[in-house]
N, C-alpha and C positions, 0 to 999 in steps of 0.2 A: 486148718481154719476151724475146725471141730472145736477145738480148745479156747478157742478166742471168740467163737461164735455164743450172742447172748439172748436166750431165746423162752418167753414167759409167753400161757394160756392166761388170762383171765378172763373171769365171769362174773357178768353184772348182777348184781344184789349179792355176793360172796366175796369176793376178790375186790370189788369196784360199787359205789352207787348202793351201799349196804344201806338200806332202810325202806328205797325206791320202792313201789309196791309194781311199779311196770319195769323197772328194770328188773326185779325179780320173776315176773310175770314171762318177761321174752328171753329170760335166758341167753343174753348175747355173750358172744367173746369177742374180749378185744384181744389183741397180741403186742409185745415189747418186741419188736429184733432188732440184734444191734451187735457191735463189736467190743467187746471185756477190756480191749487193751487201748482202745480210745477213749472210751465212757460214752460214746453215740450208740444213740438208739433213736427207731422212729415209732410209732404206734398204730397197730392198723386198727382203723373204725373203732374210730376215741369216741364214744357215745353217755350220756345220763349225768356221769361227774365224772369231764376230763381232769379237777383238780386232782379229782382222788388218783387216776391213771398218773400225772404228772409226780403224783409223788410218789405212787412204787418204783419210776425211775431213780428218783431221787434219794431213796432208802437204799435202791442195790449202786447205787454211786454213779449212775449214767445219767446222762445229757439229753435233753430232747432235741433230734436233727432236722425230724419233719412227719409226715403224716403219710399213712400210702390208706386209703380209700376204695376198698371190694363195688361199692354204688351208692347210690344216691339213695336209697329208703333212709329215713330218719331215724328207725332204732339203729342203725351202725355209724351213721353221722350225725346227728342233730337235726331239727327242724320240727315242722308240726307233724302229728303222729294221731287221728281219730280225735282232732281238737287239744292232745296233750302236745304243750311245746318241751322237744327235749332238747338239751342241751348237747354242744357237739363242736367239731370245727370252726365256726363262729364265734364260740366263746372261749375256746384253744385260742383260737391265734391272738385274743385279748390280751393273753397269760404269755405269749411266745410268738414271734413271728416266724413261723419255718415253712419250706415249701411243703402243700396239700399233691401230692401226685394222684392224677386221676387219667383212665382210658378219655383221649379226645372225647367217642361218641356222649362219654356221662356229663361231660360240662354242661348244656342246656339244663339238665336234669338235677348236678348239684346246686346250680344257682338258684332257684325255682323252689328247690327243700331248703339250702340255710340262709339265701339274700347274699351270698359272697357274690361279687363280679368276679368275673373268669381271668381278668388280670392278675388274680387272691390264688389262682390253680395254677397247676403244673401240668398239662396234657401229652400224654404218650402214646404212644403204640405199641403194638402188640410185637414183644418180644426185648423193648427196651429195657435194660438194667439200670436199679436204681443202687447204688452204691454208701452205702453206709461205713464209716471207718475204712478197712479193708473187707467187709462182707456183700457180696453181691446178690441183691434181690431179683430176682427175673420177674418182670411183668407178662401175666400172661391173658390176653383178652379171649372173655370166654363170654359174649353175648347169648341172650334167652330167657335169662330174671331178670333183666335191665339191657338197652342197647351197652353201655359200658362197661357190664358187671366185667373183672379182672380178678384174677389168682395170683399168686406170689410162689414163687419155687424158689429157695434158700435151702441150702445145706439136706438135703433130701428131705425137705419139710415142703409139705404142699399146702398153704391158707386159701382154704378156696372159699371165704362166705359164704351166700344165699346160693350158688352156683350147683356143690354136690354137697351133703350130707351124708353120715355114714349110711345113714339109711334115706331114702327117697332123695329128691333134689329141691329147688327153689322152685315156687311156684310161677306161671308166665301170662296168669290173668290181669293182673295190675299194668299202669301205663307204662308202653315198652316193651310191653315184658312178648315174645315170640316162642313159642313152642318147638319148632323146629331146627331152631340157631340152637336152640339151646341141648336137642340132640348130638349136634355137628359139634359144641362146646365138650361136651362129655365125653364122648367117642372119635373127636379128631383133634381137638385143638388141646384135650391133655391128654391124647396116646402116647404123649413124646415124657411124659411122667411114669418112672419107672416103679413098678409092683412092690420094690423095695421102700417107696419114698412111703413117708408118714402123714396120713391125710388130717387137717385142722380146721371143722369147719368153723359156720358163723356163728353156730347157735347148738344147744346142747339137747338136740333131739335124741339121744341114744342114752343108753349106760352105761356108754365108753363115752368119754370124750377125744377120744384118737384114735385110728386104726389105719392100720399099714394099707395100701393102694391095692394090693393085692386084693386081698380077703373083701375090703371095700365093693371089686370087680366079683366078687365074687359071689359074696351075698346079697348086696344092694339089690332090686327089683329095677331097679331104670336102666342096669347093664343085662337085661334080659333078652329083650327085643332083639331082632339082626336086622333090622332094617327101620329105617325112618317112617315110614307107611304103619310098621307094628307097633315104633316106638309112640307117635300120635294116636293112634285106638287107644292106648294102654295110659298115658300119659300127656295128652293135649289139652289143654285145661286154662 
C-alpha cells in the first residue's frame, strides 16, 4: 500500500493561500491523502483558499473524495476567526459536494464556525475508518483542544492537528477546550501509535515540520509528567 499511498504537507501562505497575511501569520497545514492508483484523495482541514488546495490535487492528477476535519477552530476549517472571516468547508462544498467527516462530539461546534447543518457532516467515532480508494484512514478521537478534536493514522503517518505538536500541545482555554481529556488524549488514546509512526501536526511550530513518535515522546515537555495531577500543574491552562 506504501506505493500506492498519496500523501502531501502543505502550508498556508507557502504551498496554499500564498499572499494571505493571516494565513501566513498561522502557519497551518493542510494534508492531501489519498490513493495514486484511483486518483482519490481527501483534504484535511481545507482552510483560507480551498481553491488553491483543489488545485494541487488537480495538478498531481487526483480527485477530490471528501474532507476529514481535526476540529472546529476556523483557521483549519473556515468561519469567523478575531472578526476575520476565513474561508473553508462552506465554500469547498460550493466548488464539490463530498462528505465533511467529523468526531460526533464536534458537530454542534462546526455548525456554529461555518453555518453548515449537521445534515452537510459526516459523524463518527472514535476508532472508525474512513476509506479512500483502497487506503485506510483511522479516526482517532483525542478530546481536550476541542470536545471532537480527532487524529488520523494512515500508513504510519500520525496528523494530529491542534491535539500534539512536535513541541508543546493545543491549547485548552478556548470553548471546549478541557485540560485533563486532553492528558488522557496524549498518553492513552494515542499510546496505541507506534514510536515508529511519523507525527504531522496542524501548524508549523518547530524547525521540523515532522518528527518520528518516538523522539516526539521524548523531547516534547507534555510527555514529561507521570501523572495527570503533574500533568495539570505543568500544563492546565
Amino acid at each position: 500500500m506504501e506505493d500506492r499511498l498519496y500523501f502531501r504537507q502543505l502550508l498556508s501562505g507557502r504551498d496554499f493561500a500564498t499572499g494571505n497575511p493571516i494565513a501566513e501569520q498561522m502557519v497551518n497545514f493542510a494534508y492531501a491523502i489519498g490513493d495514486r492508483t484511483t486518483g482519490e484523495a481527501v483534504i484535511v482541514d481545507p482552510a483560507y483558499d480551498v481553491g488553491s488546495l483543489i488545485e494541487v490535487l488537480d495538478a498531481d492528477g487526483m480527485t477530490l473524495a471528501g474532507v476529514l476535519a481535526t476540529h472546529y477552530h476556523a483557521d483549519h476549517i473556515g468561519g469567523d476567526m478575531m472578526g476575520y472571516q476565513i474561508g473553508g468547508i462552506a465554500d469547498l462544498l460550493e466548488q464539490s459536494d463530498v462528505p465533511i467527516h467529523i468526531q460526533a462530539p464536534e458537530a454542534e461546534f462546526v455548525t456554529k464556525t461555518t453555518g453548515l447543518g449537521v445534515d452537510q457532516l459526516v459523524t463518527h467515532g472514535s476508532g472508525d475508518v474512513v476509506t479512500v480508494g483502497e487506503v485506510d484512514i483511522e479516526l482517532i478521537h483525542t478530546p481536550g483542544h476541542t470536545p471532537g478534536s480527532q487524529c488520523f493514522l494512515v500508513e504510519g503517518r500520525l496528523v494530529s492537528g491542534d491535539t500534539l505538536f512536535l513541541d508543546g500541545c493545543g491549547r485548552t482555554d478556548l470553548p471546549g477546550g478541557d485540560a485533563e481529556q486532553l492528558y488522557y488524549s496524549l498518553t492513552d488514546r494515542l499510546a496505541k501509535v507506534s514510536d515508529d509512526a511519523i507525527l504531522y501536526p496542524g501548524h508549523l511550530y518547530s524547525s521540523d515540520a515532522f518528527r518520528s513518535m518516538g523522539e516526539t515522546r521524548t523531547s516534547n515537555a507534555v510527555y514529561r509528567p507521570s501523572s495527570v495531577d503533574q500533568w495539570l500543574m505543568m500544563f492546565g491552562r
